[in-house]
C-alpha beads as a LAMMPS data file, in Angstrom:
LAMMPS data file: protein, C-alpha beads

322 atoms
321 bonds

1 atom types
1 bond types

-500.0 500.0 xlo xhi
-500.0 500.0 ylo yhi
-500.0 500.0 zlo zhi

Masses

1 110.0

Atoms # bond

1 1 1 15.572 300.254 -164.724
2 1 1 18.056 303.187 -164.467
3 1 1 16.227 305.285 -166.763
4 1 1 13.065 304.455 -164.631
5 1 1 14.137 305.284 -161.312
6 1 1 15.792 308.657 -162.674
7 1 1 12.686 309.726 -164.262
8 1 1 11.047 309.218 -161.094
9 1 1 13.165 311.113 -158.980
10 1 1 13.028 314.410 -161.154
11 1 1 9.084 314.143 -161.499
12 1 1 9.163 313.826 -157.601
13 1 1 11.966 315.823 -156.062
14 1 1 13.216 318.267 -158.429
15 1 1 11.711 321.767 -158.295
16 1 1 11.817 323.889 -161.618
17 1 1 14.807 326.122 -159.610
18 1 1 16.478 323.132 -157.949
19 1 1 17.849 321.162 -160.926
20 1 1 21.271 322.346 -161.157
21 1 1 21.650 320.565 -157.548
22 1 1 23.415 317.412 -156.999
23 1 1 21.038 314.298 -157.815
24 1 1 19.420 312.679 -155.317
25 1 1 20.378 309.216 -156.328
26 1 1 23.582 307.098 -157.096
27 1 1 25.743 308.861 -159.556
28 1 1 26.315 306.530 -162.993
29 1 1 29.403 305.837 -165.310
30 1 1 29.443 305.453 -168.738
31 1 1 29.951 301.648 -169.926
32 1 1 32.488 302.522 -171.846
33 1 1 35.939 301.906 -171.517
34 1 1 38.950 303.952 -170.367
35 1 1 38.971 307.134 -173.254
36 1 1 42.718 306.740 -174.463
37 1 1 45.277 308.569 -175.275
38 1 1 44.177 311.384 -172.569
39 1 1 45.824 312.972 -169.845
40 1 1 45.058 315.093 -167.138
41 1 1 46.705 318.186 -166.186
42 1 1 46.166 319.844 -162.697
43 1 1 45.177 322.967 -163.223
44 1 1 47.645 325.016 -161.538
45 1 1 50.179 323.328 -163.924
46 1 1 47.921 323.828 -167.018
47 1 1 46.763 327.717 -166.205
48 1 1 49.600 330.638 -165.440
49 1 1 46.716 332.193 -163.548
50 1 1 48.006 335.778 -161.678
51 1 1 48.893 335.794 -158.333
52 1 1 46.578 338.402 -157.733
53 1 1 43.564 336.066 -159.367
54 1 1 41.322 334.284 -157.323
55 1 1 39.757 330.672 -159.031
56 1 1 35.912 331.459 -159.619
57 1 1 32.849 329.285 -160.987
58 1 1 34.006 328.701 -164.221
59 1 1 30.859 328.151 -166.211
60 1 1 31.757 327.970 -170.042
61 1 1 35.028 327.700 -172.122
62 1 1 35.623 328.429 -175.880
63 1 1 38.538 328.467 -178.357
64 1 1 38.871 332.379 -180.352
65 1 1 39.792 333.334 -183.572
66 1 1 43.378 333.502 -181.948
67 1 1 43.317 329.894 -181.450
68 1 1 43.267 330.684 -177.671
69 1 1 41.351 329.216 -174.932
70 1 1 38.356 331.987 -173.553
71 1 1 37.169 330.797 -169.964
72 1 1 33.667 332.413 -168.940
73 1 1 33.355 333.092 -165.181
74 1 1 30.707 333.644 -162.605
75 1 1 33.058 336.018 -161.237
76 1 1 35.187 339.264 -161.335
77 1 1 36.659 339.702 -164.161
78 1 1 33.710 338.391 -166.707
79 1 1 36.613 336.123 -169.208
80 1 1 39.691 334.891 -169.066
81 1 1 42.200 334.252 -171.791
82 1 1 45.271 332.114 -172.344
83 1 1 47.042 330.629 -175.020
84 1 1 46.876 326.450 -174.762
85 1 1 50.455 326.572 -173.462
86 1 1 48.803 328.314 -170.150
87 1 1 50.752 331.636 -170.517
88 1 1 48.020 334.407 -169.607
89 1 1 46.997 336.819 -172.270
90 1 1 44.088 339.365 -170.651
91 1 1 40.768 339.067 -168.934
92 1 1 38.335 341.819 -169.856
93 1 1 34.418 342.181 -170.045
94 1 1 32.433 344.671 -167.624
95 1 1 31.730 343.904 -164.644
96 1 1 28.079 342.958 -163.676
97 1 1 27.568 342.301 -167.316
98 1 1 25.469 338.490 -166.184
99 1 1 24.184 337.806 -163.312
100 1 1 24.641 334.061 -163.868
101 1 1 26.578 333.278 -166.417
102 1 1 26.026 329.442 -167.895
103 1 1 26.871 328.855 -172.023
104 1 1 28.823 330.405 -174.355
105 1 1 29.578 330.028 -177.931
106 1 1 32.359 332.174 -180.081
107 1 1 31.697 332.704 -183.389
108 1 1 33.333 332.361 -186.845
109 1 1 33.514 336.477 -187.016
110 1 1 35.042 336.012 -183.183
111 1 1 31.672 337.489 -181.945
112 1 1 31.106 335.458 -178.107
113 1 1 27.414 334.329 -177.472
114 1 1 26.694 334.197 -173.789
115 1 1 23.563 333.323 -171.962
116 1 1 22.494 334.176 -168.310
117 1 1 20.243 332.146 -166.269
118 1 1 19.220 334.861 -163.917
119 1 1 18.294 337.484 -165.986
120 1 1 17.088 335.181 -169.029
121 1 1 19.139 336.936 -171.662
122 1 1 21.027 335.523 -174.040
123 1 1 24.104 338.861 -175.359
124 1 1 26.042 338.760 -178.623
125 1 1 29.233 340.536 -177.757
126 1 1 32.517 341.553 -179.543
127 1 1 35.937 339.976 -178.981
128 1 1 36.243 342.643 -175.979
129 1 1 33.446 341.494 -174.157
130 1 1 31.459 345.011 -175.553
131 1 1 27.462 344.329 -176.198
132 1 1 26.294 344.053 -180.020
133 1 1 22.873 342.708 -179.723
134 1 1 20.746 341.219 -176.952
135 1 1 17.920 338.938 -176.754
136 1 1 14.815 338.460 -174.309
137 1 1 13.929 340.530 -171.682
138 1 1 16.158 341.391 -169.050
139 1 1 15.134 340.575 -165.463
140 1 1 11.907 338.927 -166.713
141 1 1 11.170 335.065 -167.342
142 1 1 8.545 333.134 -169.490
143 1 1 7.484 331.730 -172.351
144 1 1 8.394 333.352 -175.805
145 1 1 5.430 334.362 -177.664
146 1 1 5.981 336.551 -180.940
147 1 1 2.383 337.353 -181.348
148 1 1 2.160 338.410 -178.423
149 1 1 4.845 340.312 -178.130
150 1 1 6.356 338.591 -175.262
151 1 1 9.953 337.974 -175.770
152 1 1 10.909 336.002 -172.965
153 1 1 13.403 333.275 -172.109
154 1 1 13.012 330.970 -169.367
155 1 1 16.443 330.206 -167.945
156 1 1 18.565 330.328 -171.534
157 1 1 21.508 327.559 -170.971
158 1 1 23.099 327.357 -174.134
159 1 1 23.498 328.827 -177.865
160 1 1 25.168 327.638 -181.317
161 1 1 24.962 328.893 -184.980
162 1 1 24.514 327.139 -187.794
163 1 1 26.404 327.422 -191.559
164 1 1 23.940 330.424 -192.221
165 1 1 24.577 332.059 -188.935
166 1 1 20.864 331.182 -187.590
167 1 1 20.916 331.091 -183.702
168 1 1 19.659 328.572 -181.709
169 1 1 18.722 328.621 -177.920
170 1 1 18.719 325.818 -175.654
171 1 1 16.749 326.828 -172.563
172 1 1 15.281 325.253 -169.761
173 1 1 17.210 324.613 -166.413
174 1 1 14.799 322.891 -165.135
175 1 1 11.433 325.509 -165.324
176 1 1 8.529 325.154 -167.353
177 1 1 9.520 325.906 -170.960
178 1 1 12.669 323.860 -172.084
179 1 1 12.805 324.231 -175.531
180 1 1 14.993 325.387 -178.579
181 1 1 14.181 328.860 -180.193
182 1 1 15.914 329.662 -183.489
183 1 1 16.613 333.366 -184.224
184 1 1 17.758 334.823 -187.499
185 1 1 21.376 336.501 -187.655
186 1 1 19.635 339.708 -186.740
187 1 1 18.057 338.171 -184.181
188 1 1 14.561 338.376 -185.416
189 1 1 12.503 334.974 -184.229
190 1 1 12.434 332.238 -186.850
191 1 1 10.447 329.160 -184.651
192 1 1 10.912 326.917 -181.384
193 1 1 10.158 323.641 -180.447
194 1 1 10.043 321.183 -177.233
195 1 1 8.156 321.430 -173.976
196 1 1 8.590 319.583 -170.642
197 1 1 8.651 315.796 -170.221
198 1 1 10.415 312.469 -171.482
199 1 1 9.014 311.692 -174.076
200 1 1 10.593 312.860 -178.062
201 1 1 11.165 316.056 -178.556
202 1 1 10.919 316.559 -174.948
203 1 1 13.478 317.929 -172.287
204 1 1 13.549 318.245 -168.473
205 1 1 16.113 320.367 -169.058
206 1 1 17.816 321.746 -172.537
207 1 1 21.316 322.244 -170.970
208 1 1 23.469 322.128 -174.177
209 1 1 23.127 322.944 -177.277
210 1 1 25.553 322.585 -181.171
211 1 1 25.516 322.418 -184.538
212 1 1 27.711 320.144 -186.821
213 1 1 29.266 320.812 -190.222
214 1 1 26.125 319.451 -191.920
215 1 1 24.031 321.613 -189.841
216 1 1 22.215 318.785 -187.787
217 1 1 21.679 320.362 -184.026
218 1 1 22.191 318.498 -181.471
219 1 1 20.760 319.245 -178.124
220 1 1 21.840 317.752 -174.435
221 1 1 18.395 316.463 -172.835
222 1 1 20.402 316.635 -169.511
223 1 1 18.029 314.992 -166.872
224 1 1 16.585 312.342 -169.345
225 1 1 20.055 310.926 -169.823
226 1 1 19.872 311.082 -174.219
227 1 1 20.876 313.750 -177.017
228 1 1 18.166 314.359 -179.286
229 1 1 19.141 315.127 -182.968
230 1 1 17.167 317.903 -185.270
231 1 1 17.530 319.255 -188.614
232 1 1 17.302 323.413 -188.830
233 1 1 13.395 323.491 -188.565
234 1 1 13.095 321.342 -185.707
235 1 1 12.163 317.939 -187.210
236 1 1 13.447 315.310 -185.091
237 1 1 16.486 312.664 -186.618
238 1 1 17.188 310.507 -183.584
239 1 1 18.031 309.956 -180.189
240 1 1 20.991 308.940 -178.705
241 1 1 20.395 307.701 -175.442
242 1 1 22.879 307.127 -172.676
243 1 1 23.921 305.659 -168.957
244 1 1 24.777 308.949 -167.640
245 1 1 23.979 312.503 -167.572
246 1 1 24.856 314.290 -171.004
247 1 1 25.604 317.950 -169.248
248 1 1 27.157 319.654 -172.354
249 1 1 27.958 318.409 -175.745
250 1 1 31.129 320.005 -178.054
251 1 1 31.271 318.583 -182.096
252 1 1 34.349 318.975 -183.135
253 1 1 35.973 319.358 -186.713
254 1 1 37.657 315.582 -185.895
255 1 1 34.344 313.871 -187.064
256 1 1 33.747 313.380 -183.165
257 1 1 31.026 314.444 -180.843
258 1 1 32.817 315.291 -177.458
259 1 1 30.340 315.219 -174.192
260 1 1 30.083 316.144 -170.658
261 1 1 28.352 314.011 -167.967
262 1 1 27.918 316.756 -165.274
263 1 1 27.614 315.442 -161.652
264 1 1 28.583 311.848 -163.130
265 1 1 31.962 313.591 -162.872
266 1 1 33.613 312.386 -166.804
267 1 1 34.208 313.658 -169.983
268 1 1 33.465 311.526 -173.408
269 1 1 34.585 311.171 -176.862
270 1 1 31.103 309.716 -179.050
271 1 1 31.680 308.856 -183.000
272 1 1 29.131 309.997 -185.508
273 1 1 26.080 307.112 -184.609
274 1 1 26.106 308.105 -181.147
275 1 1 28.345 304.898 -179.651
276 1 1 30.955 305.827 -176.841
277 1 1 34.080 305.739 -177.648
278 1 1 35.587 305.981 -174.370
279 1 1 35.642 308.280 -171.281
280 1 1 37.588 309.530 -168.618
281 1 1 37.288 311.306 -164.876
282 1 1 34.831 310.625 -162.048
283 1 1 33.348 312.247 -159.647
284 1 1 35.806 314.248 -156.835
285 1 1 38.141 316.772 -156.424
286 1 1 41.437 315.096 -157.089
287 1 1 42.876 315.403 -161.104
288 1 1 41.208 314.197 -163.156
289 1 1 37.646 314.516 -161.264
290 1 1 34.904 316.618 -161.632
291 1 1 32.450 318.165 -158.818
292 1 1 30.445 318.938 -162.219
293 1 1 31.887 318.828 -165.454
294 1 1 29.609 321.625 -166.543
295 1 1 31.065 322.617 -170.119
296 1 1 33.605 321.895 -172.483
297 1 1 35.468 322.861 -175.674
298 1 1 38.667 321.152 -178.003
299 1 1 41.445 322.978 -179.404
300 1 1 43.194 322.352 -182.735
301 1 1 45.510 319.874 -181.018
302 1 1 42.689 318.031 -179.658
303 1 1 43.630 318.780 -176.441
304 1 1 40.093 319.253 -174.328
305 1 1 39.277 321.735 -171.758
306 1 1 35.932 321.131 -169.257
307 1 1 34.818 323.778 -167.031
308 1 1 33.891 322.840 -163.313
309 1 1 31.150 325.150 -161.903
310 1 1 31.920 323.038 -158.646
311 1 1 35.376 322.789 -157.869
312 1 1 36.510 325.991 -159.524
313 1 1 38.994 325.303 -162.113
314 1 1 39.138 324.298 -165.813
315 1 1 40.399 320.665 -165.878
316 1 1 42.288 320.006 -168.894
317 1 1 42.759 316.873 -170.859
318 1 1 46.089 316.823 -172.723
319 1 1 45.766 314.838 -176.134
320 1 1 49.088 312.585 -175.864
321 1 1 48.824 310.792 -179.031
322 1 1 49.361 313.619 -181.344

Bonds

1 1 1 2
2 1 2 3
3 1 3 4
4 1 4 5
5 1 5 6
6 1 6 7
7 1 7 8
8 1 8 9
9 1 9 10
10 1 10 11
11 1 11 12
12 1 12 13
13 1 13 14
14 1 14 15
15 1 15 16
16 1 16 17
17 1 17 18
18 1 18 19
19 1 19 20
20 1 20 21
21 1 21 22
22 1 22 23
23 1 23 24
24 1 24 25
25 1 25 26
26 1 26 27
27 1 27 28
28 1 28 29
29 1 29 30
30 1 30 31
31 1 31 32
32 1 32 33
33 1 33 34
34 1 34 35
35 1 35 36
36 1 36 37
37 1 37 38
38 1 38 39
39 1 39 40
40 1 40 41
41 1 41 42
42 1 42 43
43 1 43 44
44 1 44 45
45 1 45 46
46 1 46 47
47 1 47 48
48 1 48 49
49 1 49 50
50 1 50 51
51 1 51 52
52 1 52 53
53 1 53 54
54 1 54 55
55 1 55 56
56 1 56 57
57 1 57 58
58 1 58 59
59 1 59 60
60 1 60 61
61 1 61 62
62 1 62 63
63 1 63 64
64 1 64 65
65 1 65 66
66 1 66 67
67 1 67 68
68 1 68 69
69 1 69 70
70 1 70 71
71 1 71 72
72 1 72 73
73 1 73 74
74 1 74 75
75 1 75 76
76 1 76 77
77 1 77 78
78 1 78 79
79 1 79 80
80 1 80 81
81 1 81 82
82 1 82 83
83 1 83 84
84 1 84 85
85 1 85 86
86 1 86 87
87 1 87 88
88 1 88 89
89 1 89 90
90 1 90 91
91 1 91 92
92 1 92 93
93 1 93 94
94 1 94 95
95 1 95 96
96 1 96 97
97 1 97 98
98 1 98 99
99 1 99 100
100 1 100 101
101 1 101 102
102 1 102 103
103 1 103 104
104 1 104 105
105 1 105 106
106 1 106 107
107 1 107 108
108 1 108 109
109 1 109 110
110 1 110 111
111 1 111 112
112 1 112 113
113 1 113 114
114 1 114 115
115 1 115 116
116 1 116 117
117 1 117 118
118 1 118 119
119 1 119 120
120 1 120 121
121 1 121 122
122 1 122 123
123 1 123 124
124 1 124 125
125 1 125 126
126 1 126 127
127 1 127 128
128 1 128 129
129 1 129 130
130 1 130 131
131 1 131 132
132 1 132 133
133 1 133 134
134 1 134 135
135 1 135 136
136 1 136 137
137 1 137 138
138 1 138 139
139 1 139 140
140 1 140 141
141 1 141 142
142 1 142 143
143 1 143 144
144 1 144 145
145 1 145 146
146 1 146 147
147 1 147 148
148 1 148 149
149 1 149 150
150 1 150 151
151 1 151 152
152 1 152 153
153 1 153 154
154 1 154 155
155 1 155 156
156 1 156 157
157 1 157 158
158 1 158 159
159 1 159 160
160 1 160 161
161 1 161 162
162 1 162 163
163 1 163 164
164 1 164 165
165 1 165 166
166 1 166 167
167 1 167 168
168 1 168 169
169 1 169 170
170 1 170 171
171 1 171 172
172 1 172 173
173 1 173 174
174 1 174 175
175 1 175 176
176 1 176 177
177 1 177 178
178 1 178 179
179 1 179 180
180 1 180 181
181 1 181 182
182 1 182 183
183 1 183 184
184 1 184 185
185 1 185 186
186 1 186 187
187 1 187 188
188 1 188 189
189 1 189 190
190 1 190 191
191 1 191 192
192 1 192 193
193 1 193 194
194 1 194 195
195 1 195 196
196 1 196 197
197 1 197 198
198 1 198 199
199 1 199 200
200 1 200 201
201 1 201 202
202 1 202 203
203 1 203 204
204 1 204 205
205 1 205 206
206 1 206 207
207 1 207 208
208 1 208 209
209 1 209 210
210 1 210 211
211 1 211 212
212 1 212 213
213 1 213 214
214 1 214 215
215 1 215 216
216 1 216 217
217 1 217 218
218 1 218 219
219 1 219 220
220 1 220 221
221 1 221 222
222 1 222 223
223 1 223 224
224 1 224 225
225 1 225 226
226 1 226 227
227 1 227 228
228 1 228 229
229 1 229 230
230 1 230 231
231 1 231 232
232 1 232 233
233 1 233 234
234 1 234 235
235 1 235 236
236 1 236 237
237 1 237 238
238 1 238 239
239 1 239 240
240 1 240 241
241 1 241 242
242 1 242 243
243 1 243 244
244 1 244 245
245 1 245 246
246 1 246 247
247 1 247 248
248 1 248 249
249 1 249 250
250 1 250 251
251 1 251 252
252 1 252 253
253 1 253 254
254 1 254 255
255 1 255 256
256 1 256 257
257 1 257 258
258 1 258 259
259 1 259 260
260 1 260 261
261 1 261 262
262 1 262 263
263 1 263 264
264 1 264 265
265 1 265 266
266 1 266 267
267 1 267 268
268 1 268 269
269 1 269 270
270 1 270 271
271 1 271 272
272 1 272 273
273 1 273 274
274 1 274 275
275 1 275 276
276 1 276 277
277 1 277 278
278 1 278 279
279 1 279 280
280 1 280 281
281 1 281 282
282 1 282 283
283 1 283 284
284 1 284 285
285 1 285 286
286 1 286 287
287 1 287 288
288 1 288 289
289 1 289 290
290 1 290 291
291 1 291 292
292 1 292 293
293 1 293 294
294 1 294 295
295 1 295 296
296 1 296 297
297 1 297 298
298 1 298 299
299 1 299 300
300 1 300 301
301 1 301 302
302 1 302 303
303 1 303 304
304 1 304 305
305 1 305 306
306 1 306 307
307 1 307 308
308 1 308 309
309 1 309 310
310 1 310 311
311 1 311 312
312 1 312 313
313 1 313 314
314 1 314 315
315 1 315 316
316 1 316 317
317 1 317 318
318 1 318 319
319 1 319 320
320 1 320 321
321 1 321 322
């Protein structure tokens, strides 16, 4: 009934440049119960931000080679680091470097993937925030077409690397193409799969994308409430369905897939056959809540950081039982 009523109100209301707005229907919990063992630090207590720092849209978050916690902004300065204590290390990358910002990934060389929504690129940079490679076209949105020469993205949300350092782009914020499109290390186009609906191997919108340590890719099918499973050349494993959004997805060297649920305001810790473990947060703007719980990473303690594109902060989860 849920599922239903859902798909009925994206095929209805939701434009292909609307999608990242609030939904247009009761927001839904996981049935799961409380995630223990989790608490939540306000952010002013978990972040030494400067004084001369304002809080911007925080979009993506990533642990570095360094074992410290990089924070991608829609703002001035481009990143943010600090150690998981809080203490501030830098910020760097160039100004105007996205226009939107919305994923990012950080490599085992320390190399940080970032895509931009606006101007449908996805960047390989440096640990400095300098520009190695990029892909698609900047400024110009479509569908990629090798023959054709048309190397376009259509609203590139998220990127991961697999064991062999293939790249693969989730895309899709709601437009006409969501898909995946796997690129070789050099960034040379390999293949791509999906298209626009709710049925398998269909999205309504591709908003996350990873790869575990057996190379299976998992990719957030945000709208259609499910994670859809893939091996490297796109053949489908399974689905994981469940009650809530799945906004962004994190697997994590515990054996555990951690997830996102976006508007449905909590964060979730899902064992390796897809069942809940337990979750935490709701919707709001107290500790604890989430205006969206956009994107999320773990550090070696476990501890987990989500990034709220909403209410401006990085909330972070403090692993207790460690």
């Amino acid at each position: 009934m849920k599922k239903t009523f859902l798909a009925c109100l994206i095929l209805i209301l939701i434009s292909p440049h609307v999608s990242a707005q609030r939904p247009i229907r009761q927001l839904f919990p996981l049935r799961a119960y409380n995630l223990q063992g989790y608490v939540p630090v306000p952010f002013e207590e978990a972040f030494a931000l400067p004084a001369s720092m304002e809080t911007a849209s925080y979009a993506g978050v990533a642990m570095n080679a360094r074992g410290n916690l990089v924070i991608l902004s829609r703002g001035s300065p481009t990143f943010l680091e600090f150690q998981t204590d809080g203490s501030f290390v830098r910020s760097f990358g160039a100004d105007g470097l996205l226009a939107r910002s919305h994923g990012m990934h950080i490599d085992r060389e320390d190399n940080i993937w970032v895509t931009d929504v606006r101007d449908h690129v996805v960047m390989k940079l440096d640990s400095n925030g300098n520009v190695l490679m990029t892909l698609g076209t900047k400024g110009q949105s479509g569908e990629w077409d090798e023959a054709a020469g048309a190397r376009l993205f259509s609203e590139p949300n998220d990127v991961a690397l697999d064991s062999a350092g293939n790249v693969y782009v989730a895309q899709g914020h709601g437009g006409e193409f969501p898909r995946v499109i796997k690129f070789s290390p050099e960034g040379n186009f390999i293949t791509q799969w999906g298209s626009r609906g709710y049925g398998p191997g269909q999205y309504v919108a591709a908003h996350s994308i990873d790869v575990d340590e057996n190379d299976i890719i998992y990719v957030a099918d945000r709208e259609n409430m499910r994670i859809q499973r893939y091996d490297t050349e796109g053949i489908m494993l399974r689905t994981w369905d469940f009650d809530a959004m799945v906004c962004a997805i994190y697997w994590h060297d515990d054996g555990y897939l951690y997830i996102t649920t976006g508007f449905d305001g909590e964060m979730a810790k899902v064992d390796n056959v897809g069942k809940v473990i337990g979750a935490i947060g709701s919707p709001g703007n107290g500790n604890g809540q989430f205006g969206e719980a956009h994107h999320l990473t773990v550090d070696d303690e476990e501890n987990v950081y989500v990034s709220d594109v909403i209410l401006r902060r990085v909330q972070k989860f403090e692993n207790v039982q460690r």
